[in-house]
matplotlib code that plots the C-alpha trace (Angstrom):
import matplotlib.pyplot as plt

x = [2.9, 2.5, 3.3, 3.0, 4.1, 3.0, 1.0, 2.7, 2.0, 4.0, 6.5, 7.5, 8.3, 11.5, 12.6, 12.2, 15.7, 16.0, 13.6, 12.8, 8.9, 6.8, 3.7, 5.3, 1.5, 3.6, 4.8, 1.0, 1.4, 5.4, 3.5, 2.6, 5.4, 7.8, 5.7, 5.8, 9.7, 9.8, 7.7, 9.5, 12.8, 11.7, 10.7, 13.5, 15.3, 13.1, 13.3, 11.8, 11.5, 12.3, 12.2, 12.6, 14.4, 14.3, 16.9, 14.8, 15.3, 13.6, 16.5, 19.6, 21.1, 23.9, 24.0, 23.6, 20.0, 17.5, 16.1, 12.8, 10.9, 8.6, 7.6, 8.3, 7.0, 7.5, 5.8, 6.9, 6.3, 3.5, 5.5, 8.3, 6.7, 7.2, 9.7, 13.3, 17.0, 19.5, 21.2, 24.9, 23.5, 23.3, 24.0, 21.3, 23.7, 26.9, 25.3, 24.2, 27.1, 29.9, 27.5, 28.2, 26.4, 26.5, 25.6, 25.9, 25.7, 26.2, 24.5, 25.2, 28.8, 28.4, 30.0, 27.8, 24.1, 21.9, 21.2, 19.4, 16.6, 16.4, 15.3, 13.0, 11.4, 11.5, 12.2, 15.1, 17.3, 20.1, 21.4, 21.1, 21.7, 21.4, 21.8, 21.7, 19.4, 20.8, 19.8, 23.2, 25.7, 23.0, 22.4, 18.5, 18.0, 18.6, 16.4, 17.6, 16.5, 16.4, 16.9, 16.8, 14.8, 15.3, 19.5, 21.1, 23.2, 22.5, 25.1, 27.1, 25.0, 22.1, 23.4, 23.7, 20.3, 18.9, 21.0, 18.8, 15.8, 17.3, 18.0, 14.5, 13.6, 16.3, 14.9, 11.3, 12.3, 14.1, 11.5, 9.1, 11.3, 11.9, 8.3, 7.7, 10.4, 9.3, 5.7, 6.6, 9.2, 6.0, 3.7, 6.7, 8.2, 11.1, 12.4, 10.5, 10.1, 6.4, 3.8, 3.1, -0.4, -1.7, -1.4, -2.4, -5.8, -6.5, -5.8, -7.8, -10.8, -10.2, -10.0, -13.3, -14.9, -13.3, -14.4, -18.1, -17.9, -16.7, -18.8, -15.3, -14.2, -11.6, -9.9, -7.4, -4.5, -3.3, -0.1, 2.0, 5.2, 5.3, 7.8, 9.4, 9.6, 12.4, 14.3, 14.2, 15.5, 17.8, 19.5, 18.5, 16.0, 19.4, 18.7, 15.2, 14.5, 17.1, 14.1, 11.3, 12.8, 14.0, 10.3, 9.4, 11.7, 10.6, 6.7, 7.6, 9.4, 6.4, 3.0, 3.2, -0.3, 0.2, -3.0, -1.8, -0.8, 1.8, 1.9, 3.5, 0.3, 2.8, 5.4, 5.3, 1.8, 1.6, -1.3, -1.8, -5.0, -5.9, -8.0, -10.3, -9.3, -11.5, -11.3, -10.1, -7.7, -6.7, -6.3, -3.6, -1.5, -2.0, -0.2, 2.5, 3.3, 3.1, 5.4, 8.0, 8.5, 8.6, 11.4, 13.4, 16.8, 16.5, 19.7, 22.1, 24.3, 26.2, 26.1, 27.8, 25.7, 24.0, 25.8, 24.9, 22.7, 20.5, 17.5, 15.6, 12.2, 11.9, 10.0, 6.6, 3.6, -0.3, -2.4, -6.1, -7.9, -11.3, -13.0, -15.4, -18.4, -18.7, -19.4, -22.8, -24.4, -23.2, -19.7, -17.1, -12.9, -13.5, -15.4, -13.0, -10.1, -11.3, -12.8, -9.5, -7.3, -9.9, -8.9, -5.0, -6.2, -7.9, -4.6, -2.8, -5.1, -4.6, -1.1, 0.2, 1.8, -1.4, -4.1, -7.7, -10.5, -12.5, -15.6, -17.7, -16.9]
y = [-17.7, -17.4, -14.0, -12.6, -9.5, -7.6, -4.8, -1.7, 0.5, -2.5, -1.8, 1.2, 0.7, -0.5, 2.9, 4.4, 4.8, 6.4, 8.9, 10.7, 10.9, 7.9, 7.4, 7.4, 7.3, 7.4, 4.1, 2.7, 1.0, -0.1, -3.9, -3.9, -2.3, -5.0, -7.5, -6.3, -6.1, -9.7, -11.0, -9.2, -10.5, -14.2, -13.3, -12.6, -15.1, -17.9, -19.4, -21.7, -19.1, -15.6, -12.9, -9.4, -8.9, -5.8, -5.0, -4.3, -1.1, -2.0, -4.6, -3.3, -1.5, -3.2, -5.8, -7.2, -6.6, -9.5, -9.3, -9.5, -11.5, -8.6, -9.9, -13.8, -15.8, -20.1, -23.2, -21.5, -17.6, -17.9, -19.3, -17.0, -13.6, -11.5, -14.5, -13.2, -14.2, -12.8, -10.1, -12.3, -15.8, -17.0, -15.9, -12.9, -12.0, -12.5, -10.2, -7.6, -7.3, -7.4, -5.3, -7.4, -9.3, -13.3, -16.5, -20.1, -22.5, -25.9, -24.2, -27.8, -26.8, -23.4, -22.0, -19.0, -21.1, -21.7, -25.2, -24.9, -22.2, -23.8, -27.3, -25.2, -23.3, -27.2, -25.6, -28.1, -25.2, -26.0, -22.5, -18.9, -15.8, -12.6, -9.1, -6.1, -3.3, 0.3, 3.8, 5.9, 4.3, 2.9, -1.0, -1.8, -5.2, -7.9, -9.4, -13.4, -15.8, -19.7, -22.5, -21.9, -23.2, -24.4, -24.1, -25.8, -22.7, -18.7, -16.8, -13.9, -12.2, -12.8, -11.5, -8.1, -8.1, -8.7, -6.0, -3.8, -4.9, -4.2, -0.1, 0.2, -0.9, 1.9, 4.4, 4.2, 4.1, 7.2, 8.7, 7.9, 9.4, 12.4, 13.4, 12.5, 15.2, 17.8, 17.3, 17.4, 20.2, 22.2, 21.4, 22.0, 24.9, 25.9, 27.2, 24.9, 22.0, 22.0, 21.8, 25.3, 27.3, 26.7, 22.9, 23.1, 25.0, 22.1, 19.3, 20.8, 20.8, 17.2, 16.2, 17.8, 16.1, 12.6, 13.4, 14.1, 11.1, 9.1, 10.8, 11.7, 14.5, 17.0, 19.6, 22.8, 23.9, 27.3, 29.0, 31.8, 32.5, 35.1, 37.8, 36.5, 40.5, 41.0, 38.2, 40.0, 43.2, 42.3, 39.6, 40.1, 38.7, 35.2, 34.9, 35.2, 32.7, 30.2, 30.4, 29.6, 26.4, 25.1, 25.8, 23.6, 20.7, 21.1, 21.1, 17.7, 16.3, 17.1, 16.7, 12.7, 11.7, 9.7, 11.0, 15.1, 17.6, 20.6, 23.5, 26.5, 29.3, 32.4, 34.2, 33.3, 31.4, 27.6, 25.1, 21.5, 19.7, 16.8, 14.2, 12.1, 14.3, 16.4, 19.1, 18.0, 16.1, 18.8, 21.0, 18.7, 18.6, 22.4, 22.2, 20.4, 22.5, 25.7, 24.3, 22.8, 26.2, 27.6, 24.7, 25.4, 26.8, 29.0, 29.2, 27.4, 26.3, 28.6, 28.0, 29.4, 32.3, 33.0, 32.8, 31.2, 33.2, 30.5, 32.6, 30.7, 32.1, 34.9, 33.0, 31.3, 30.3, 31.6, 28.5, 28.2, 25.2, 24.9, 21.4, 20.8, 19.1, 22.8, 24.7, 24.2, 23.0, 24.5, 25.3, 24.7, 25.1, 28.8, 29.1, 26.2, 28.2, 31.7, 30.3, 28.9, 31.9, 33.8, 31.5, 32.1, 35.9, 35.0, 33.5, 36.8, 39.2, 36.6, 37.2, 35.0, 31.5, 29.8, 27.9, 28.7, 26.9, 28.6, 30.5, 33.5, 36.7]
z = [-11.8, -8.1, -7.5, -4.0, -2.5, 1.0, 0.5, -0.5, 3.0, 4.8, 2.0, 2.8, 6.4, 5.5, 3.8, 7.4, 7.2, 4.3, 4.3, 7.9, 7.9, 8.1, 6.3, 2.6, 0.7, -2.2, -1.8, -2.1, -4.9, -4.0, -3.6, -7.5, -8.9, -7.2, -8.4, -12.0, -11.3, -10.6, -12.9, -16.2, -14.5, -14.5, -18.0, -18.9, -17.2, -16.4, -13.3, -11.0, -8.0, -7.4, -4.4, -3.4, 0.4, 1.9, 5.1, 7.9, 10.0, 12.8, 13.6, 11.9, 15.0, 16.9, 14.3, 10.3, 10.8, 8.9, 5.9, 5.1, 1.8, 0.5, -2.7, -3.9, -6.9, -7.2, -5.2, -1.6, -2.2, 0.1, 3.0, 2.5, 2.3, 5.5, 6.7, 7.4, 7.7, 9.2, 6.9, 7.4, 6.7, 3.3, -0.2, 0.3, 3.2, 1.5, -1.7, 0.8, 3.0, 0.1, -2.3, -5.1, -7.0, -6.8, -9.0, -7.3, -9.8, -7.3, -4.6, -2.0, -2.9, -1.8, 1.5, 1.7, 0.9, 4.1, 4.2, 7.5, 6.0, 2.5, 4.2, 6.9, 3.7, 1.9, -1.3, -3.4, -4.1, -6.9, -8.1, -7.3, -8.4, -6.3, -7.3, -4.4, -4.5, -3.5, -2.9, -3.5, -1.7, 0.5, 0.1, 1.1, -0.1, -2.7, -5.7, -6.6, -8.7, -8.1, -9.8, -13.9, -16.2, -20.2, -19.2, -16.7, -15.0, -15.2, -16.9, -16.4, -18.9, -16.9, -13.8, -15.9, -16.8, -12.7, -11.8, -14.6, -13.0, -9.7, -11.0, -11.7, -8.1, -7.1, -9.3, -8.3, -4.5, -5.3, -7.1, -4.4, -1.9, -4.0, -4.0, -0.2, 0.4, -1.6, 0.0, 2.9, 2.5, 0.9, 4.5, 6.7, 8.4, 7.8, 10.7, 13.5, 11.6, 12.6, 10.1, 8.7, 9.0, 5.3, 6.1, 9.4, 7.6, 5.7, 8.1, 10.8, 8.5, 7.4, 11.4, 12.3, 9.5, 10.9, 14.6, 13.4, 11.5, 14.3, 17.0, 18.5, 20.3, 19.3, 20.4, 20.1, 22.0, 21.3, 23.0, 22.2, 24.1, 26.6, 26.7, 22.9, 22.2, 24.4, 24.0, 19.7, 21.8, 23.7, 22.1, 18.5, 15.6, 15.6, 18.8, 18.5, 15.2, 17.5, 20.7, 17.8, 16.7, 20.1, 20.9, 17.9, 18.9, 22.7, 21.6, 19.2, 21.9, 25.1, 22.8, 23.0, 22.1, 18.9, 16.2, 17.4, 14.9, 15.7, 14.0, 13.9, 13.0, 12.7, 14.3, 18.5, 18.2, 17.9, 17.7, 18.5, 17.3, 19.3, 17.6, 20.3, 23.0, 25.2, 27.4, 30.2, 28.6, 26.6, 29.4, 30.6, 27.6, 27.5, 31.1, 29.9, 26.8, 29.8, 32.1, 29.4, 28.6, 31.5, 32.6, 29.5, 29.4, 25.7, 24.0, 26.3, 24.1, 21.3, 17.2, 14.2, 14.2, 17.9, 21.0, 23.8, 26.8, 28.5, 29.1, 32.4, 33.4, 31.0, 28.3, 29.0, 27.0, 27.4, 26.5, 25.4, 24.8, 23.0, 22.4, 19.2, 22.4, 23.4, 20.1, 19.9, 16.7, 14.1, 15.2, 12.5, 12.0, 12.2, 15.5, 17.5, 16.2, 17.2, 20.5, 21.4, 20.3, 22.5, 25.6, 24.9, 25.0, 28.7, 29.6, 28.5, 30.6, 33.9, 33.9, 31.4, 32.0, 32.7, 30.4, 30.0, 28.8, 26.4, 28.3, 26.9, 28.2]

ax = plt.figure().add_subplot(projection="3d")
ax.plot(x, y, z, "-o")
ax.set_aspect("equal")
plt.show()
């Protein structure tokens, strides 16, 4: 049986839209598990060729969107996988936009079969039957069969048992999902959204470890806003929680470079760690967290529970920067962290709002 399937980390890009975060390692092994789906499902009910078509997210937006051949079995599996059609064209289409499933028995008597990709693919298609695949209400894809063998037509029994085989694709994408979100609901914080200090702990060793390894730089930004106290005072702890998470979507939205890692290390303070960056470099990021924050209008808009006050100018952030080049030997997570919470500390005593690169005292 030729049974193909792209490899499960390509997989899992097209549950982007179901799940927020990228990067679903759960999904690894997504690539064997639909191949295993497949496989039982033409045991079941033999045929000629099979597939699994995911909707991809990339190109759903302002239209049907295509779907994508993740995982295929028969004589043209290994032309079809990663090959798409548009998500209206063809009995796939039809299945996925009406949410039903579908058997073509005369397929060259078919309105809804796509002559023009069946000849492209070469594959002498004479039946098909296509079953979708959904996450709660939420259609993703479609698994079909072609062509079966032993009997002439599939059966309405048959139909049944692909849309068993399709449940268990839902289930173990939910499953998948389900962990991925409690993960990342246990790394998260709360009321930011950033990455919280126990994880931050951990990464930050990990990343030194891979910038050794890599004879790569690294290096630190850490901030803490400037006059947060009275904005507690004088508009109250709401008010004041409100400030911390704009901060946190301001800081997501202003730290662009693509490997760096936010953080929220506790109450005012944030850090940023800044894989193959240097000093200099990190110098500049650290100016563009400062004036972000000193540009931003807190609270200028009202919610259920804090009312708007649009504090300008008040609140501003002390940054220090250390690099792992200028540790020394020796230098570890605890020294880079210390070295630039010193440098915030030099920030503090200049008059705040500025950023200082870590030197001895």
């Amino acid at each position: 049986m030729d049974l193909r399937s792209l490899e499960g980390r390509e997989i899992t890009r097209f549950l982007e839209g179901l799940q927020g975060e990228r990067d679903l390692e759960a999904g690894a092994d997504l690539d064997t598990f639909f191949c295993q789906i497949l496989a039982k499902a033409n045991e079941f009910v033999p045929s000629e060729a099979g597939s699994i078509l995911l909707l991809d997210p990339a190109g759903a937006a302002g239209g049907a969107g295509r779907l994508v051949f993740v995982t295929s079995f028969g004589e043209k599996s290994a032309d079809l996988l990663g090959r798409s059609i548009s998500a209206a064209e063809g009995i796939v289409g039809q299945t996925l936009q009406s949410g039903k499933s579908y058997i073509s028995r005369e397929v060259n008597e078919d309105a809804f079969f796509a002559k023009e990709f069946a000849a492209a693919i070469g594959f002498p298609t004479r039946s098909i039957i296509c079953v979708p695949i959904r996450i709660d209400r939420e259609i993703l894809g479609v698994i079909e069969l072609l062509n079966r063998r032993e009997v002439k037509r599939f059966s309405e029994a048959e139909m049944g048992l692909l849309e068993i085989f399709a449940s268990y694709i839902s289930t173990s994408i939910r499953n998948i999902l389900d962990a991925r979100l409690f993960n990342e609901m246990a790394r998260r914080d709360d009321l930011t959204g950033l990455f919280n200090d126990r994880w931050f702990h951990h990464h930050l060793e990990d990343e030194i470890v891979a910038a050794r390894g890599d004879d790569r730089d690294l290096s630190v930004v850490f901030f803490d806003l400037d006059n947060f106290k009275s904005v507690n005072d004088r508009f109250g702890h709401l008010a004041g929680s409100r400030t911390l998470h704009e901060t946190g979507r301001l800081l997501a939205r202003v730290v662009t470079a693509p490997e760096a890692t936010l953080a929220r290390y506790g109450g005012d303070e944030f850090v940023v760690i800044l894989p193959g960056t240097g000093p200099e470099e990190a110098m500049a990021v650290g100016g563009t967290v400062r004036k972000s924050i000193e540009d931003f209008v807190f609270l200028a808009e009202s919610s259920r529970m804090v009312a708007a006050h649009a504090i300008a100018g008040c609140v501003t952030a002390s940054v220090g920067v250390q690099s792992l080049s200028r540790l020394g030997d020796g230098g570890g997570k605890e020294q880079l962290l210390r070295e630039a919470d010193a440098a915030m500390y030099q920030s503090k005593a200049l008059g705040k709002n500025c950023v200082t690169l870590y030197a001895p005292a």
